[in-house]
Structures are given as structure tokens and as C-alpha cells.
C-alpha positions in Angstrom: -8.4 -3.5 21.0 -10.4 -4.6 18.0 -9.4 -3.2 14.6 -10.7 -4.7 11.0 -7.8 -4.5 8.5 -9.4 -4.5 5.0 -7.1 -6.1 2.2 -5.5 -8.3 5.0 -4.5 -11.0 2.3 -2.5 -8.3 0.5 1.1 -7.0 0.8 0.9 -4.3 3.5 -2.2 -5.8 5.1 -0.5 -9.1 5.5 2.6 -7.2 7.3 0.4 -5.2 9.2 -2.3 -8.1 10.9 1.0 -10.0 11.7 2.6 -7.3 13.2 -0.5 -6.9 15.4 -2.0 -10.1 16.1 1.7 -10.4 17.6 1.3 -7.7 20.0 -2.2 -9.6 20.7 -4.9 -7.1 19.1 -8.3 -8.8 18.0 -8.1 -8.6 14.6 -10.6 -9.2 12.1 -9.3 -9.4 8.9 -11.5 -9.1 4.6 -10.2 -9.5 1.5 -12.0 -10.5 -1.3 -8.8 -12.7 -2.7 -9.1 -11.2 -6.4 -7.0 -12.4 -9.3 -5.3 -9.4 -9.9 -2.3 -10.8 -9.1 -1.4 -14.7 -8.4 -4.1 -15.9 -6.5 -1.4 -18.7 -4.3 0.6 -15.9 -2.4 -2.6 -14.5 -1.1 -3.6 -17.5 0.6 -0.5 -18.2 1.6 -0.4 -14.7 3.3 -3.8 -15.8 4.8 -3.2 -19.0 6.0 -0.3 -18.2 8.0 -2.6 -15.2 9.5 -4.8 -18.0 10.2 -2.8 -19.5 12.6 -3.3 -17.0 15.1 -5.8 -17.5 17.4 -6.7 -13.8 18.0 -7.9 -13.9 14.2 -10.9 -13.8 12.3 -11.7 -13.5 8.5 -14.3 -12.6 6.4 -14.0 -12.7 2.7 -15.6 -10.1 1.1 -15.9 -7.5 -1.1 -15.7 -3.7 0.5 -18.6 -2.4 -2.3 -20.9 -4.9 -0.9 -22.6 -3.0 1.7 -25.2 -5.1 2.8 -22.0 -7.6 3.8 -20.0 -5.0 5.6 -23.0 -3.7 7.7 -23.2 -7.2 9.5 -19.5 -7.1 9.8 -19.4 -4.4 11.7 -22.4 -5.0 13.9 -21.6 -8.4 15.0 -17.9 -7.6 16.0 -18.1 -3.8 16.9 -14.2 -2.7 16.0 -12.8 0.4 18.0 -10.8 1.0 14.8 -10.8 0.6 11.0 -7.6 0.1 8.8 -8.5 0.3 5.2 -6.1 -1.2 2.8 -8.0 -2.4 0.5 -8.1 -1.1 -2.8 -7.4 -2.4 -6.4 -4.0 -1.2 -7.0 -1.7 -0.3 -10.0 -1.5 2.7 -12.3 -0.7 1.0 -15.2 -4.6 -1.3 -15.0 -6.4 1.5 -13.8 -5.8 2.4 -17.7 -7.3 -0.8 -19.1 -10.0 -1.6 -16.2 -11.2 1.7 -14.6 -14.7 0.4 -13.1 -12.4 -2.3 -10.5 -11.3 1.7 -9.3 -14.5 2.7 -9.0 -16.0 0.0 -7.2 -12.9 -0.5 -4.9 -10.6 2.5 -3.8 -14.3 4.9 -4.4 -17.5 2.9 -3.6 -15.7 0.5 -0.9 -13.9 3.2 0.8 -17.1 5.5 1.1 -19.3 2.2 2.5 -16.1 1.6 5.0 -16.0 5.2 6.2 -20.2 5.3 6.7 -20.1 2.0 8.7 -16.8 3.7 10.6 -19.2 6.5 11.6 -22.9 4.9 12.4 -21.0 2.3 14.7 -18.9 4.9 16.7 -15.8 3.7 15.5 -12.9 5.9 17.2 -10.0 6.0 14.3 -10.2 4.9 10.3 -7.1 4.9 9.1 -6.5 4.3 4.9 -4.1 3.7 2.6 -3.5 6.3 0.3 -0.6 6.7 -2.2 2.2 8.9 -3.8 0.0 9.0 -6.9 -1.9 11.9 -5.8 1.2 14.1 -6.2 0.6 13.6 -10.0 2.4 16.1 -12.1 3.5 18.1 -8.9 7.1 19.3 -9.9 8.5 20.3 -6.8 10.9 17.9 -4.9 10.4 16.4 -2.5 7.1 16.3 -2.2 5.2 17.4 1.1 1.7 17.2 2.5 0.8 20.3 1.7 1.8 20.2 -1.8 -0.9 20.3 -5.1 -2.4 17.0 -5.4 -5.3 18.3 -7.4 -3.8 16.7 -10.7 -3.3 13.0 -10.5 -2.1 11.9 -13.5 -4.0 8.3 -13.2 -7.3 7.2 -12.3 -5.3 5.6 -9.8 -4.4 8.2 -8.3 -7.6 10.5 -8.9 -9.6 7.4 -6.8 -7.0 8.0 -3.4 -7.1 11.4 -3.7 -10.7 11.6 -3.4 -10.4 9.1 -0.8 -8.4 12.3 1.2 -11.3 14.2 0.3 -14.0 12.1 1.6 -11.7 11.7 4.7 -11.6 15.2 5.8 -15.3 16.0 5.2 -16.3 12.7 7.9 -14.0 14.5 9.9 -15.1 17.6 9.7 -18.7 16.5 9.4 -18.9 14.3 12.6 -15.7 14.1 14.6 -14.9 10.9 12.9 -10.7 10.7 13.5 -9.0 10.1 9.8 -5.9 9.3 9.2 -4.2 9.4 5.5 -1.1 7.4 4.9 0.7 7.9 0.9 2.9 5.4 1.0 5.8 5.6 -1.4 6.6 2.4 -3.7 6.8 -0.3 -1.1 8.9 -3.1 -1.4 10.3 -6.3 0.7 9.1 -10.2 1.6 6.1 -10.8 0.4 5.3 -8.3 -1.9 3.5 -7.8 -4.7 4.4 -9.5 -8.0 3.1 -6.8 -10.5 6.1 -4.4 -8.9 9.0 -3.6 -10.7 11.4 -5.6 -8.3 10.0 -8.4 -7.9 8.6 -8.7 -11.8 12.4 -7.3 -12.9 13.4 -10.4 -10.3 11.3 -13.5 -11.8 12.4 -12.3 -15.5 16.2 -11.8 -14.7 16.7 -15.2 -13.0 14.7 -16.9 -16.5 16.8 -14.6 -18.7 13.9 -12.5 -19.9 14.0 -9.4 -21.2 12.9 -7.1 -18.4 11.0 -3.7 -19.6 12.5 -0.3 -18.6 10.0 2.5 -19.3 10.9 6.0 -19.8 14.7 4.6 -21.1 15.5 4.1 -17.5 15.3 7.3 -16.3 12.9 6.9 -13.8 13.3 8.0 -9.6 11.4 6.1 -6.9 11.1 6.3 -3.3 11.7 2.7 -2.5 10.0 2.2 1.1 10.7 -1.1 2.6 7.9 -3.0 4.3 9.1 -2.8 8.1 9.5 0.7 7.9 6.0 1.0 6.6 4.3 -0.8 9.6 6.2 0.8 11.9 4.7 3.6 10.3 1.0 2.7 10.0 1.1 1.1 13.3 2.3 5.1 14.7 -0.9 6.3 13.0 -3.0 3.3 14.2 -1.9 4.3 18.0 -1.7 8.2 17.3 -5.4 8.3 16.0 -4.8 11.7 15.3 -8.6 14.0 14.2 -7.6 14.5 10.9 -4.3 13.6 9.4 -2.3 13.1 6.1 1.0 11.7 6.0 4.1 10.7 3.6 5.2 7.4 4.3 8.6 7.0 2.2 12.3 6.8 2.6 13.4 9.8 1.6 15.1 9.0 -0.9 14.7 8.6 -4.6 16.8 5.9 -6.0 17.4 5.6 -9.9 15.4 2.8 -11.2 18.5 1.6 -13.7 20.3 1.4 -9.4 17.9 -0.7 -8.7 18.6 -2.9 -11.2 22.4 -3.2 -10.4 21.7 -4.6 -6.9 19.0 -6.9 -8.6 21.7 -8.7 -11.2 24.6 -8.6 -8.1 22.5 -10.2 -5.9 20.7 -12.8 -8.0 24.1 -13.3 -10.3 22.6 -12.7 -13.4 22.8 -9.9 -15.7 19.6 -8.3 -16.7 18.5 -8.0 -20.7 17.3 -5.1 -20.7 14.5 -3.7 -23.3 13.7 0.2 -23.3 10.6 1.9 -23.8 9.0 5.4 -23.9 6.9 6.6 -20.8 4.1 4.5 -20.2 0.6 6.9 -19.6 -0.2 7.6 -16.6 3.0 7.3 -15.1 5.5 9.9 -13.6 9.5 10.2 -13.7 10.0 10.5 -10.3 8.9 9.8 -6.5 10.5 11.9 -3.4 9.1 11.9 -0.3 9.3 15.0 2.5 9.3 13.1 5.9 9.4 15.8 8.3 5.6 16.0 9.3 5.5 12.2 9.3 9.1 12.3 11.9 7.5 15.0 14.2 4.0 13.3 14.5 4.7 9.8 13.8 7.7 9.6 14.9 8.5 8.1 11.7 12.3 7.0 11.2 12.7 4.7 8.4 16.2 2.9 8.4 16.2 0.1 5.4 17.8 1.3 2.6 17.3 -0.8 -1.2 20.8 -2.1 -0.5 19.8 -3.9 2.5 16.1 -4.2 2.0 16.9 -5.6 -1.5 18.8 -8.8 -0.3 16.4 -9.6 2.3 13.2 -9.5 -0.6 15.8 -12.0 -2.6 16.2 -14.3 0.0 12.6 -14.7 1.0 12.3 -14.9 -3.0 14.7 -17.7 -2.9 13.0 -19.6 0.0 9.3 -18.9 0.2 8.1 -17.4 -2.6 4.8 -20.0 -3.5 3.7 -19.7 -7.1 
């Protein structure tokens, strides 16, 4: 099977094209390698996807059209994994036209080109953001989603929007994944744990929004390809699901397992909420264990360790 994975230099992408370059799919594999975040763990994601043989990449930008219609004409994938998207709540604030061009324009040009080359399955990150100021715990599929409470959020809710109408539209199979704060080797520098991580081992303050009271549905990584790689196969016509843990962990948690495993104690600075932001994640799994067969295992005290000790040993900076 051929599949192009979009944001393959990024945190889930990188997992994913591994996990299925393994299992010998053709991969092709575009990123635009931004600077939202270190530039060196990108291409050192990359260039240990480029030793696989059943691996191509393209850099490029999704909201370059002209780019993407070549793509997909020259290697004619049966599926489309879209992962690519400029992430963050917290920048969406200070830069809302990277939203726009990425998670909006990119993800419409991706789903167009999914449907004039009869590609069989897209399949697209979307997020836990779109729950936005839904108060009911934990949070299912069918829940309100129609207040985001970032333009993060509003841009992969409207992604679920463009979604069903292709489906509905012409036939085009969509499948919806809202992952729930992912975590684990590899990851993403701008997240809480690994940020809270680099600042506790230089004895930097790290900063706690809301005073600490904050809830997330820490997901680790393996349990999220597991995941994506059920949708992948299922290819189901028209799909959302939660991918979390189901289970919301305090943040100030969190931060114990951080200082016992790294031997440090944490200084600590508190501030108020941060816009845009929301108290707490919590993520209602049944639909995702019925049709996915989605049965996440990793909890943050064993996922935790394992992110340190890649941390420790890898990390490339």
C-alpha cells in the first residue's frame, strides 16, 4: 500500500512512518521542516526515516497547491494521512495566519487532491481542542464542539467539518482522530513535559498556569499509533474518534514523577489561566474501543520514564 503521511518530520508523523515503513508500506513522506520548534530534532526524526529504503520525501508546504498536485500524480497513494498542521494553542494567539494557511488552506488542498486522484481513505489529525468550553466529563464524540476556545482549535474543528461534507459529497472515506495531549520519545519541545523537563534539570523556574490546577489526558505515543494505525486499516466512510487515555492526570502529578525521576526538584512559578486555554482534558474511549479496538496501556508513570531516558540519551539540540 502507498500512503503519504503529511508532517512526517513531526512528533506523531515521525512515530507513525516508522511504525509503517517497518511493516513495509510505501511511504511517502512532506514536511515543510518549519522553525516552530528546534529545527535539529526534525531532521533528526527525518534522517533516521531516511534510512528506510521503502521511503520517499518531499519537502513542502501543504498550502502550496501547485506542489501537492504533482505529488500526488506522480506517486498515486491509495491513502492520505494528514498530520500536518501548525500546532499550539498558546501561538495560535500571537500568529493566527500560520493557522490559516496550515490546519485550513493545507488541509482543504489535501482533501481536493484526496478526491480528484481516487484516493480510498484520508485520515487527519484533529485535536481535543475542539471540545473547547464543553463542561461535561469525559468528553465523547458526540459532545458540543461548536465553541473552541482557540483559533487552534476553531481551525481542526472545521477541519471535521470539511471532512464530513467530502464524505457526504463524493464517498470520499474520512477519518477524524482528536488526540489527547500526547507525550513520549521524541516529542515535541514546546509541551509541558518535556519544556517542565529541560528547565528542571537547569534549575529554571518552570511556569504553572492556572496555579496548577490544571487536568490533562496524557496519551503516550505508542498508544497513539496503535491507534491511528486502527483507523489507517479500518478506513471507516466517515469517522470521528477520541484518541486519549482515559484518564486526566493533575498537571502539579505530573510534575512529581518529573523531579523523582530526573532528581531535581522543580522551582515552580504560578500564573493565572493563560487565554485560550482550558482546565481540563478527559477523554470517553468507548467508541474508539468498539471500532478501533483502541486499548491504550501506558500510564504517565511508565510512559514518563521512558520520555526521560530517551531525553537522557538522544535528545539532539
Amino acid at each position: 500500500m502507498k500512503i503519504i503521511i503529511t508532517g512526517v518530520a513531526g512528533f506523531i508523523g515521525y512515530h507513525l512512518c516508522e511504525s509503517l515503513l517497518n511493516e513495509d508500506y510505501q511511504i511517502l513522506g512532506i514536511d515543510n521542516l518549519n522553525n516552530y520548534y528546534d529545527h535539529n530534532l526534525k531532521l533528526e526524526r527525518l534522517k533516521r526515516l531516511k534510512n528506510h529504503n521503502n521511503f520517499i520525501f518531499k519537502k513542502n508546504d501543504i498550502s502550496n497547491r501547485e506542489h501537492l498536485e504533482k505529488i500526488f500524480k506522480d506517486f498515486k497513494p491509495n491513502k492520505v494521512v494528514n498530520l500536518a498542521a501548525q500546532a499550539g494553542v498558546r501561538f495560535s494567539i500571537e500568529n493566527p495566519y500560520a493557522y490559516i494557511d496550515s490546519n485550513i488552506l493545507g488541509f482543504i488542498n489535501l482533501i481536493e487532491l484526496s478526491h480528484q486522484n481516487d484516493v480510498n481513505g484520508f485520515i487527519y489529525a484533529s485535536s481535543s481542542s475542539v471540545y473547547g468550553e464543553n463542561k461535561k466529563l469525559p468528553f465523547s464524540e458526540s459532545d458540543m464542539t461548536s465553541k473552541p476556545t482557540s483559533l487552534y482549535g476553531a481551525s481542526k474543528k472545521s477541519n471535521e467539518l470539511i471532512a464530513y461534507s467530502y464524505s457526504s459529497l463524493y464517498g470520499l472515506n474520512t477519518t477524524g482522530l482528536r488526540y489527547f495531549t500526547v507525550y513520549g520519545p521524541w516529542g515535541r519541545p514546546d509541551m509541558a513535559y518535556f519544556s517542565f523537563t529541560k528547565k528542571i534539570l537547569a534549575q529554571q523556574p518552570i511556569e504553572v498556569y492556572n496555579n496548577g490546577k490544571m487536568k490533562r489526558d496524557f496519551t503516550f505515543i505508542d498508544d497513539i499509533i496503535k491507534g491511528t494505525k486502527s483507523a489507517i486499516e479500518k478506513n471507516y466512510k466517515c469517522e470521528i474518534f477520541n484518541l486519549g487515555n482515559n484518564k486526566n492526570e493533575q498537571l502539579m502529578d505530573l510534575i512529581k514523577i518529573l523531579e523523582n525521576e530526573l532528581s531535581k526538584e522543580a522551582i515552580i512559578k504560578f500564573l493565572p489561566m493563560q487565554p485560550g486555554d482550558v482546565i481540563e482534558t478527559y477523554a470517553n474511549i468507548d467508541k474508539s474501543i468498539e471500532k478501533l479496538n483502541f486499548k491504550p496501556k501506558i500510564s504517565i508513570q511508565d510512559g514518563i520514564p521512558q520520555f526521560i531516558n530517551w531525553y537522557n540519551n538522544y535528545l539532539v539540540v
